[in-house]
C-alpha positions in Angstrom: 79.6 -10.1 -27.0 82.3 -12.3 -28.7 85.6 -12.4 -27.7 87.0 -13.5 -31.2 86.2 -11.1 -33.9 86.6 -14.1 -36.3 83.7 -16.0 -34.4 81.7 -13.0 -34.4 82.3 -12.1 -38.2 81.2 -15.5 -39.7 78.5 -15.4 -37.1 77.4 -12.2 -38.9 78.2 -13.0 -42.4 75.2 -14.0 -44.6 75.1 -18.1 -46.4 76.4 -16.1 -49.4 79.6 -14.5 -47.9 80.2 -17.7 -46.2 80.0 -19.8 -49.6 82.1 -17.3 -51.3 84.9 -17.5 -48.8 84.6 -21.6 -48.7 84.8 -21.5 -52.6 88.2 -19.4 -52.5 89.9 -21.8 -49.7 88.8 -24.9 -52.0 90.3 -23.5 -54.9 93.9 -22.0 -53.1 93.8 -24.6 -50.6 92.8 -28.2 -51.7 94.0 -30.3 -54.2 92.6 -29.6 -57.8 90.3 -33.3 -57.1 88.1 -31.5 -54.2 88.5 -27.8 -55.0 85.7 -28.1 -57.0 83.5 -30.5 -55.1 80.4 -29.1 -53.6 80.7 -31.4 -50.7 83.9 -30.2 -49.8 82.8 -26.4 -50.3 79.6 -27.1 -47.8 82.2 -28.5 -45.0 84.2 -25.2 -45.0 81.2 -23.9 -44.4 79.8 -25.8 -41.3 83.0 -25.5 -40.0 82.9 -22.0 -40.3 79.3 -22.0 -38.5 80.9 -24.2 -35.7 83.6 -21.5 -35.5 81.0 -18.7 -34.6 78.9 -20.6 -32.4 78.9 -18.8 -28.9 81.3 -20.2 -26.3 81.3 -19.8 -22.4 79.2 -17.1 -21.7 79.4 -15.5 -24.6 75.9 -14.1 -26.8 74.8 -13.4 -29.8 
């Protein structure tokens, strides 16, 4: 069981909801040169996996 209910949503959340959610921080949060990239939208989204990987003792 997750402790962070952020961890455990992205760790539920299909590629698509993940991507989705990536493409709305590029395009409110970076610069107009990397809201669009592709690269940039695929690091919000390994960072999000990273986020919901289990910690101490917690299981998926």
């Amino acid at each position: 069981m997750y402790s962070n209910k952020l961890a455990e949503a992205f760790a539920k959340a299909s590629e698509t909801d993940k991507v989705e959610l990536a493409h709305f921080l590029a395009n409110n949060l970076d610069d107009a040169e990397h809201a669009h990239d592709s690269a940039r939208v695929r690091e919000y989204v390994a960072a999000f996996d990273r986020f919901a990987a289990p910690k101490n003792g917690e299981r998926f």
